[in-house]
PASE-211900 format. One record per residue: residue in one letter; z, y, x of N, C-alpha, C, O in turn. Coordinates in steps of 0.1 Angstrom, whole numbers, plus 5000, padded with zeros to 4 digits. Layout:
BEGIN
AZYXZYXZYXZYX
...
END
This chain:
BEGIN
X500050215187498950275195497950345185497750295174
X497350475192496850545178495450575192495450585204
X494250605180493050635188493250525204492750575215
X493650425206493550325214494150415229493550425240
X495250475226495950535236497250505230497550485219
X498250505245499650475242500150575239499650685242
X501550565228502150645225502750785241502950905239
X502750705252502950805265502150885270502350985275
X500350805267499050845271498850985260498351085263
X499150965248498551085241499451205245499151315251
X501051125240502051275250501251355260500751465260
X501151235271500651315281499251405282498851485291
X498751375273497351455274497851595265498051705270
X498051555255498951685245499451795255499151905254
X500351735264501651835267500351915280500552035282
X499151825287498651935295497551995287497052095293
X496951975274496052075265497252195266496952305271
X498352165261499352285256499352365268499352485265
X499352335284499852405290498252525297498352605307
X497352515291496452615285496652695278496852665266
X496652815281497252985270495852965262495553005251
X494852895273493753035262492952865252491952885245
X493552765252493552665243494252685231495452665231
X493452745217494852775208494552625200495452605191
X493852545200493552415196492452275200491352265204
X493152205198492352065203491951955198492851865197
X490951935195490251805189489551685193488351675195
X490551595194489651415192488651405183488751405171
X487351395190486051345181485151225190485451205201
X484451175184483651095189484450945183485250915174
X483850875194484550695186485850675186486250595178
X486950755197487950725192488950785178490150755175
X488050875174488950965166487950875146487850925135
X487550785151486750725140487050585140486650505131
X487850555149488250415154487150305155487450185154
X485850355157484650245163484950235183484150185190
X486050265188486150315200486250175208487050095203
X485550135221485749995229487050065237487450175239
X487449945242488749975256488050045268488750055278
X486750085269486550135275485750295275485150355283
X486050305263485250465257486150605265487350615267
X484750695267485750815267486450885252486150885240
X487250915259488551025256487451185256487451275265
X486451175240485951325234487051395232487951345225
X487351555239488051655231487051805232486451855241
X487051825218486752005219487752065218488552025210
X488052185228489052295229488252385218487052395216
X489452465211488952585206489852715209491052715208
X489152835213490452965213489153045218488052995221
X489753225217488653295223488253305235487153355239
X489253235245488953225257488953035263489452975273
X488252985254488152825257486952825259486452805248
X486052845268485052835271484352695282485152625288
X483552695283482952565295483552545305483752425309
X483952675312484652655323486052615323486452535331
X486652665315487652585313487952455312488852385317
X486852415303486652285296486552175311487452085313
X485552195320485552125331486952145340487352055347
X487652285338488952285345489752165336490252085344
X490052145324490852065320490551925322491451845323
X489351895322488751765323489051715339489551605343
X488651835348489251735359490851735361491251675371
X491551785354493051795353493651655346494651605350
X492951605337493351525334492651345338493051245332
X491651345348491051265354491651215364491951095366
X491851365374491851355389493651345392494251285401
X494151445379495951475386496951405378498151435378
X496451305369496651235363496451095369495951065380
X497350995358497050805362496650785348496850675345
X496150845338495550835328494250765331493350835336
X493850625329493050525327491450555319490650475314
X491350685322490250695312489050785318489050775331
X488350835314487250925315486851005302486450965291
X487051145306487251215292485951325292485251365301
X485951335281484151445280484851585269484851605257
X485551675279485751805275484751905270483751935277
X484951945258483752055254484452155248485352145241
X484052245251484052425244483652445232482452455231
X484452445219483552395206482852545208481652525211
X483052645208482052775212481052775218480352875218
X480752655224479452645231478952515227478152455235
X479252485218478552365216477252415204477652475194
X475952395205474852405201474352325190473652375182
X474752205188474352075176475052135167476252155169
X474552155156475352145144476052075136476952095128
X475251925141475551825138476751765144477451675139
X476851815157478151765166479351815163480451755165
X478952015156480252075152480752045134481752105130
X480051975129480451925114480851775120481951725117
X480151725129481151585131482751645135483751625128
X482751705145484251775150485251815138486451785136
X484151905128485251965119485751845113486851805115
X484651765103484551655092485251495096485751405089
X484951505110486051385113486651385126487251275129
X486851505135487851505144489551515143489751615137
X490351475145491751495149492351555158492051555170
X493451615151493951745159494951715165495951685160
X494651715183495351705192496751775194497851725196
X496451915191497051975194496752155188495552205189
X497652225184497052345178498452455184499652425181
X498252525189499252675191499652715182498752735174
X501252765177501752825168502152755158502952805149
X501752635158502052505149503452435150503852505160
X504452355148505452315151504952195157504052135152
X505352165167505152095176505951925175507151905174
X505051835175505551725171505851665187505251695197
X506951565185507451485197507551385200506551345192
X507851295204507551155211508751135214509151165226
X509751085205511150985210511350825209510650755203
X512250795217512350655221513150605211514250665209
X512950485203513950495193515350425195516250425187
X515150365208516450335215517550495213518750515210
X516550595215517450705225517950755206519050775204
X517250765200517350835182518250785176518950865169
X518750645177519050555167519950405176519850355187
X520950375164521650265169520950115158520550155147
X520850025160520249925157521449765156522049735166
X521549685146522549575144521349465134520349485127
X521949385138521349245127522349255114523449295111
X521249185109522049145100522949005102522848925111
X523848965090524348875092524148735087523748745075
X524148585090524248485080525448435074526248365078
X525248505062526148435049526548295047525848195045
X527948305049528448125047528548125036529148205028
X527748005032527647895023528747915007528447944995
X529847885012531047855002531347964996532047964985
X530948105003530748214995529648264988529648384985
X528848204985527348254982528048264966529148214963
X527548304960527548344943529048354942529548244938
X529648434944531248444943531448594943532648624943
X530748684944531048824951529748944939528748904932
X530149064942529349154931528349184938527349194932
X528149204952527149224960526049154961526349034963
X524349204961523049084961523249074981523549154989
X522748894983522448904995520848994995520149024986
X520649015006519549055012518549035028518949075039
X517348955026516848945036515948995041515448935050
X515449115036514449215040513049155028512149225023
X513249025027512348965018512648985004511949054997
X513548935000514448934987515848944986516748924995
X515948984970517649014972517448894956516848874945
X518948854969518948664959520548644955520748694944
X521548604960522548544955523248664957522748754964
X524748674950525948734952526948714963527148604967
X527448804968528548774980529448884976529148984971
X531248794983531948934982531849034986532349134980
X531349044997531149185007530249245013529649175022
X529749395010528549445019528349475030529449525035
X527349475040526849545053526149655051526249745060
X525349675040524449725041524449815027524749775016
X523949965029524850055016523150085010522150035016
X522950164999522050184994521250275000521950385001
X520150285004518850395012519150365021518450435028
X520050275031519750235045518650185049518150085042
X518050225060516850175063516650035073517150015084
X515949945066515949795076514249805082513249885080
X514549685091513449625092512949465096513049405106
X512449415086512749275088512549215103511649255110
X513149135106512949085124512448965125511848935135
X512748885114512348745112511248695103510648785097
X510748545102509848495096508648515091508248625096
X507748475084506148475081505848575073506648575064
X504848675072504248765064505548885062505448945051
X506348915068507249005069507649115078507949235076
X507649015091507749055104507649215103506749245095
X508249295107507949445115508049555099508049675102
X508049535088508549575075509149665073510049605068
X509449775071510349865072510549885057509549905049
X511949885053512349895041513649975040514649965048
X513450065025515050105021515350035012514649975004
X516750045016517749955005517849994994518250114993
X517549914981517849914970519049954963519050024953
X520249874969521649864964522249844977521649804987
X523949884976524649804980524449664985524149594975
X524449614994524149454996524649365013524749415024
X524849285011524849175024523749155033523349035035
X523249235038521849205050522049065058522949005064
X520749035053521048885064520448895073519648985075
X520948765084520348745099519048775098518548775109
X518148795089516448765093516048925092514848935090
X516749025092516449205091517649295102518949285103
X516949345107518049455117517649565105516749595097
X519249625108519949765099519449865115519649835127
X518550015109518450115115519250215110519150275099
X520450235123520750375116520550525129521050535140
X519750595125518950725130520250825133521250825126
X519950895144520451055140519951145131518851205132
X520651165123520251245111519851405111519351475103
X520351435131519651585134518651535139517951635139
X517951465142516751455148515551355136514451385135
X516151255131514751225120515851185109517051155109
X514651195099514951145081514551055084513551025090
X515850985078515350825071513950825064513050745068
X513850875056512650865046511250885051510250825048
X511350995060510251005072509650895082508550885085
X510550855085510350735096510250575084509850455087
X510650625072509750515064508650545057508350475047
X507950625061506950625053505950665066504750685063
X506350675079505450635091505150535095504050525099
X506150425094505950295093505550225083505550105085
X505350265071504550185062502750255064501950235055
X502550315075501150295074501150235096500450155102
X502150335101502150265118503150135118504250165120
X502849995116503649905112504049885126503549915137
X505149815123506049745143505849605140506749525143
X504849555134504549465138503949375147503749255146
X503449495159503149515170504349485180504149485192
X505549455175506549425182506449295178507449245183
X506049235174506549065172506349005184505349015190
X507248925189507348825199506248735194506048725182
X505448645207504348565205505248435205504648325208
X506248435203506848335203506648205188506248245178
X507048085190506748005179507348065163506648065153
X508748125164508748195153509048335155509948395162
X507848405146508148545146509248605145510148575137
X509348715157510848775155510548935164509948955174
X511449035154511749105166513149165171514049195163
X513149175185514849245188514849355188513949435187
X516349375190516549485195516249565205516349685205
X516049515215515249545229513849615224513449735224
X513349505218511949585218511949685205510849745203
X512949705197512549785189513149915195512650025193
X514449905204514650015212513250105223513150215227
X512550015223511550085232510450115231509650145239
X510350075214509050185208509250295205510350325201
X508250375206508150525200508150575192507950475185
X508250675183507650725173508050915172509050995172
X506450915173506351075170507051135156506951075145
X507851275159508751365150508051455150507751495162
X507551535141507751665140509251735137510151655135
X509551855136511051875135511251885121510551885111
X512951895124513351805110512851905097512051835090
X513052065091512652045084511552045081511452125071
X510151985086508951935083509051795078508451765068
X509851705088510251595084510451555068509951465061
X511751705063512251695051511151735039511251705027
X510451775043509151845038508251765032507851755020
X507851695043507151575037507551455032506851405023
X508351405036509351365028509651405011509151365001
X510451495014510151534997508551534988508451534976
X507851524996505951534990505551414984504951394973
X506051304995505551184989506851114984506551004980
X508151144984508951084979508651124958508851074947
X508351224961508051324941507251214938507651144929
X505651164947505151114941505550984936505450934924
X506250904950506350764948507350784930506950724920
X508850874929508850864923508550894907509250864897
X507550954907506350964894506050834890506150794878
X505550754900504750654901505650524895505150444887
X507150514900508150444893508550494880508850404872
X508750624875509150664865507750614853508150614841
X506250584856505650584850505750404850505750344840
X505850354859506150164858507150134847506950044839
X508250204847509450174841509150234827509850164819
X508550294821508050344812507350234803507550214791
X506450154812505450084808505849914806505249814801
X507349954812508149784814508649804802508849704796
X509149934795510249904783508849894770508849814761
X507849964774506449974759506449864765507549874769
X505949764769505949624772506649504767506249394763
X507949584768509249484766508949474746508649374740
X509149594742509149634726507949554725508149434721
X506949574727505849484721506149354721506549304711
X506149284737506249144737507449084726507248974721
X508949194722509449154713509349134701509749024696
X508749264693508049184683506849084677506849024666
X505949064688505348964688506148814690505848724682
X507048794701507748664701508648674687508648564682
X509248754679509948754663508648724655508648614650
X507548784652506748774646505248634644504648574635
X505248634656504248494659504948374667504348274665
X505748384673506748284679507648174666507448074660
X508748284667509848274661509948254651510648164648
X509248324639508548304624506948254622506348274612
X506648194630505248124634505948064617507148054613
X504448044609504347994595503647834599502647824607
X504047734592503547584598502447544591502347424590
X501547624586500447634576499047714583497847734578
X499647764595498347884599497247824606496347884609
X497547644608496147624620496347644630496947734635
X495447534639495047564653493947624657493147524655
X493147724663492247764668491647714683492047604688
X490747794689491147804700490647964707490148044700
X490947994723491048114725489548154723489348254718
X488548064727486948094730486748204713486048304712
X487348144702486848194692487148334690486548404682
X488548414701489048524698488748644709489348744710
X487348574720487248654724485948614734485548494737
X485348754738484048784745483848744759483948854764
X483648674768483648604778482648704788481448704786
X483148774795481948864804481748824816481148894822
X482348674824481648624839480648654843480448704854
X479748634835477948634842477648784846476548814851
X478748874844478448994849479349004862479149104868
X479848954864480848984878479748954889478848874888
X480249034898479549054912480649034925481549124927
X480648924934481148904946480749014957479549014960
X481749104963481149174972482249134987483449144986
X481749085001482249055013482549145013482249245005
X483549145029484849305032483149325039482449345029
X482649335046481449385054481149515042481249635044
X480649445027480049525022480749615015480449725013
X481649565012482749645005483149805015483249905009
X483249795028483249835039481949985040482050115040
X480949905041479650035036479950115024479350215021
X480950075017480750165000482450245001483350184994
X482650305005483550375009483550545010484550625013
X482350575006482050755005482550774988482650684979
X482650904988482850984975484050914968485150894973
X483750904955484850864945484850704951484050634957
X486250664944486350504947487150474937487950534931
X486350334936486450244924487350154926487250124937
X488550064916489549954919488449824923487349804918
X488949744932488049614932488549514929489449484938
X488549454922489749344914489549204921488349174923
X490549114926490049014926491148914919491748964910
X491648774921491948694912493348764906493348784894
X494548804914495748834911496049014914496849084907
X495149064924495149214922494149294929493249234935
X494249414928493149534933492949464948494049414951
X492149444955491849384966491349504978491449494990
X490549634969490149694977489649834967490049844956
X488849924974488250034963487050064970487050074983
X485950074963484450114965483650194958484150214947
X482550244960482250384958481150344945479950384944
X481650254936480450194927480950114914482150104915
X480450064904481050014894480749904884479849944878
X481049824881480049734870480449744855479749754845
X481949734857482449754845483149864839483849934846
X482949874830483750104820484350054813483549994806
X485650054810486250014795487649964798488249954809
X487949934789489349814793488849674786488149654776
X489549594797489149434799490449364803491349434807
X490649224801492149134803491049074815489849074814
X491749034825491648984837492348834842493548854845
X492148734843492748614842492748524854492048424851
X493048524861492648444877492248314875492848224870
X490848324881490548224879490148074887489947964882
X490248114903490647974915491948074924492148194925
X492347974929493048054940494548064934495347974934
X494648214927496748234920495648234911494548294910
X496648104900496148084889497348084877497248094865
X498448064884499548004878500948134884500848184895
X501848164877502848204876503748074878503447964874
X505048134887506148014892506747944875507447844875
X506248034861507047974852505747884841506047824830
X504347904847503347814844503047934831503247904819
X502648014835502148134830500648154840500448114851
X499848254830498648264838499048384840499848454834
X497948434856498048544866496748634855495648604852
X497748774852496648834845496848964850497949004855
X495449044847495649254850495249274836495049184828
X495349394834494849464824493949574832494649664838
X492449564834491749684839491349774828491249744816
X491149884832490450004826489850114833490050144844
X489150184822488150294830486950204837486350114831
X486750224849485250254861485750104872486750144878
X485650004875485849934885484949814882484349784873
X485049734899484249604900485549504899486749514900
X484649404895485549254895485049134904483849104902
X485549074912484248954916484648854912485148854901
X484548714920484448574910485548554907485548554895
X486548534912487448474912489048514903490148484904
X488148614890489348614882488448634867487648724867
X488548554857487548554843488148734839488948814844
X487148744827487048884823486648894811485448894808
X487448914803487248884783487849054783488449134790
X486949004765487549164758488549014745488748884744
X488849174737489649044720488249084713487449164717
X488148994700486948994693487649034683488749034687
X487849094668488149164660488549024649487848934646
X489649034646490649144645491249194651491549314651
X491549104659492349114672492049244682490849264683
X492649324689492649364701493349334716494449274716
X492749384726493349324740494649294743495049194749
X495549434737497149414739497849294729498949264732
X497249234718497749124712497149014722497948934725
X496049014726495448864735496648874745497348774747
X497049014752497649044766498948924757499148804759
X499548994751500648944743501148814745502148774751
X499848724737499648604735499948534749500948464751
X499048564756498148464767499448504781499348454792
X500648624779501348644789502448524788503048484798
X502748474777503748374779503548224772504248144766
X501848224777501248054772501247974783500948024794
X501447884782501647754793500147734797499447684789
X499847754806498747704812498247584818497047554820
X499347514820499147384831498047284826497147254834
X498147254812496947164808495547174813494847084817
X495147374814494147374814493147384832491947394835
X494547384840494247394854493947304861495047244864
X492747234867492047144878492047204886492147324888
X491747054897491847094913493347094921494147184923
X493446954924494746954934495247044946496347064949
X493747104951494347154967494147324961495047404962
X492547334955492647504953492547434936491847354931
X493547534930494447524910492747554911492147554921
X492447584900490747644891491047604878491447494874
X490847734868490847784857489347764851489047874845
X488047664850486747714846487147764831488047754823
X485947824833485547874817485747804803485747854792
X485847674807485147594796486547564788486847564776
X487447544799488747544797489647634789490447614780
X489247734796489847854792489647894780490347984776
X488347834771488347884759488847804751488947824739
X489347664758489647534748491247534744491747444737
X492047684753492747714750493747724735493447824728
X494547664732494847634717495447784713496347834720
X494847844704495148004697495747974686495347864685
X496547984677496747994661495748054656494848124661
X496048004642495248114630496148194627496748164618
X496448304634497248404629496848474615495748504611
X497748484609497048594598496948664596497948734595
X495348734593494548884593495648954591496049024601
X496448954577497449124577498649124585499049234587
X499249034590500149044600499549094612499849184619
X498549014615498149074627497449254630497649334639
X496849264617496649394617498049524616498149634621
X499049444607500449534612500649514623501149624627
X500549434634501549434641500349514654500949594661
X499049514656498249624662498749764654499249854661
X498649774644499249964638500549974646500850074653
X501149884643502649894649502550014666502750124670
X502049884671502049874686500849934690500749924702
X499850004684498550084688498950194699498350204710
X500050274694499950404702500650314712499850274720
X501950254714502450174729501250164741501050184753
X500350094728499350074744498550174746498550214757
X497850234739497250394743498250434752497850494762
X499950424752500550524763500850424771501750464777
X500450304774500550224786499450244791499750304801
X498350234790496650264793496550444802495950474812
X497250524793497450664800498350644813498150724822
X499550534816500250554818499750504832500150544843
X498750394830498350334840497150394848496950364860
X496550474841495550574847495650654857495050654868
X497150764851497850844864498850764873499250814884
X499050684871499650564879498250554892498550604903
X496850504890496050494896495650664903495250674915
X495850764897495350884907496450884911496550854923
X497650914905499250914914499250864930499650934939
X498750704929498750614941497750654951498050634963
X496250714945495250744952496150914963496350944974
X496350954955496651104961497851054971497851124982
X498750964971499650944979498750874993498850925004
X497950784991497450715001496350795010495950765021
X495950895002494850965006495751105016495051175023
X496851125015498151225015498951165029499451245037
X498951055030500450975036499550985051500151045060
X498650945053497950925067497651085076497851125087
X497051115065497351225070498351385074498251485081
X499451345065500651425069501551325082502451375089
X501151205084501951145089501051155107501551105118
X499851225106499651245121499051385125498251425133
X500051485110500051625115498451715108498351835108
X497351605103496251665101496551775087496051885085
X497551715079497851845067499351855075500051775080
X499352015073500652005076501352045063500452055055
X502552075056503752145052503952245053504052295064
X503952305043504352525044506152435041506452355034
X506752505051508252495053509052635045510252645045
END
């Protein structure tokens, strides 16, 4: 449901704007096109063309009141006659486009009628780890089986269980789909796979979940949701736009996994492995700058008001939580969770590496390294140190401060350590770059995806 109309309600309003010659375009403004809109708001449109004038405006409005079962009350305006300035910068600056003449024309199919739909299967037992194939449950891909269902870029969508429900995912590999994901296979003249995943990762069908005790959805009901097409090659269009990006965005991860990998390995040969039994124990508090008393807790309410202009990462214990138009901290900083995800499944602590312009709030500590040392040696250190000693609190883990510095460090020694920063200096300079455009990469996609996905940018084809 988009602007609090059904996917049949908007068709139908669209298809009678269209049937207006002297309408060459149409705009949702007011609360529903800003989504402040109650279940009972009117349905704002301005018409625009050289002949969309007042009169018309009231001809369309009682067209779609009176000759209609459309549920609503709609307030038609002539953007050419409209007088507020204020009313025609709200239209331009946040209305949505109904509809426009000469444009490719987007449609409304049933995805029953598009596409054939199957479950997946459950894997017996006595076969599990015997076969080259990963199973797959829309959640994870876990054991081996001899034989696949499910081929690589097929599109699923999970049907079963908690925090998953309505998911739409492509396949990784070759694999065994299990019972908890239906396999979608599309007509390929009428939508791209890739299209219709990347509509559903911002229109989720999680809206299809049965209210039943355990989440689920069928085939029934996934046959009789909608989803708007533009034609295909627009489809392929955009598609290709944000597929470049996503894969920039992996090509720059995978980059930063192998400069990752090389570091952490010379450090485990170097401070691990040849650890000298003469260097001492420290502890972490002595190797580094403690900045809590500067973090600032901000609620979604307020977080919510700071949402104009540039936006900032908002960090909280385990990741970006949100982005806001403000900052506390400039630089690069190690990030360490500090109640809540505190612990890694291998008793490893939950850490980021921030940099540049962003906020942090309580719930994750925030050190720099103190010299000799720098951040990517602490990163180093503290990614594969046992934590358990230092975590209190049975029901919610907590990491306090006091702890966290009583952490046992070595006396590493000054000239090894300083080789092994020369070493690894530029690695992290190109992991820090890498992570930067990683961050505009993701912004341009998210800022990109909403909007190609309901027609407001279109595609030169």
């Amino acid at each position: 449901m988009k602007y609090g109309l059904s996917d049949k309600q908007l068709q139908e309003i669209k298809e009678i704007l269209a049937s207006y010659e002297s309408v060459d375009k149409a705009v949702l403004f007011g609360s529903r096109a800003i989504d402040t809109y109650k279940e009972a708001s009117d349905v704002d449109i301005a018409i625009k063309g050289e002949q969309a004038d007042w009169s018309l405006a009231i001809t369309i409005k009682e067209h779609l009141e009176e000759e209609t079962y459309l549920p609503f009350f709609f307030d038609v305006v002539a953007y050419g006659s409209v007088e507020s300035e204020e009313l025609k910068q709200h239209i331009d600056g946040k209305g949505k486009v109904l509809f426009e003449r000469g444009v490719s024309e987007w449609r409304e199919y049933k995805l029953g009628d598009i596409g054939t739909f199957s479950y997946g299967k459950m894997p017996k037992k006595d076969l599990l780890n015997t076969g080259d194939f990963p199973t797959f449950s829309g959640y994870k891909y876990q054991y081996t089986y001899p034989e696949s269902n499910c081929n690589k870029n097929d599109l699923i969508v999970v049907a079963r269980g908690v925090g998953g429900t309505g998911d739409v995912k492509i396949v990784r590999e070759d694999c065994y789909l299990t019972n908890l994901s239906l396999k979608m296979d599309f007509d390929s003249e009428i939508a791209v796979d890739k299209f219709v995943y990347y509509f559903y990762s911002i229109e989720t069908l999680r809206y299809l979940d049965s209210d039943s005790a355990q989440s689920q959805i069928t085939i029934t009901d996934l046959s009789n949701a909608y989803i708007p097409l533009p034609p295909l090659p627009e489809q392929k269009a955009i598609a290709e736009v944000l597929s470049s990006l996503d894969d920039k965005i992996d090509l720059l991860h995978r980059q930063n996994k192998t400069l990752e990998q090389m570091a952490e390995t010379l450090f485990r040969q170097w401070f691990v492995e040849e650890a000298g039994e003469d260097w001492g124990e420290g502890v972490l508090g002595d190797v580094i700058e403690i900045y809590d008393s500067k973090r600032v807790p901000l609620s979604k309410m307020q977080r919510n008001k700071m949402k104009e202009d540039i936006l900032y990462p908002y960090y909280g214990a385990a990741t970006i939580m949100d982005y806001v138009n403000d900052y506390i901290f400039d630089g690069d900083y190690i990030l360490l969770g500090e109640d809540g995800t505190v612990r890694t499944n291998e008793g490893y602590p939950v850490l980021q590496y921030a940099t540049g312009k962003f906020w942090v709030n309580n719930h994750t500590h925030i050190f720099k390294a103190k010299t000799p040392y720098n951040n990517f040696f602490i990163w180093n250190f503290l990614s594969k140190k046992n934590i358990d000693r230092i975590i209190t609190g049975a029901v919610q883990p907590k990491i306090n401060q006091t702890n966290l510095k009583s952490l046992e460090f070595p006396n590493f020694p000054e000239d090894l350590v300083n080789e092994y920063i020369k070493i690894t200096d530029s690695q992290f300079i190109k992991i820090n770059k890498n992570k930067k455009q990683i961050r505009t990469l993701q912004s341009l996609r998210d800022t990109l995806l909403p909007k190609l996905m309901s027609g407001e940018i279109r595609v030169v084809i």
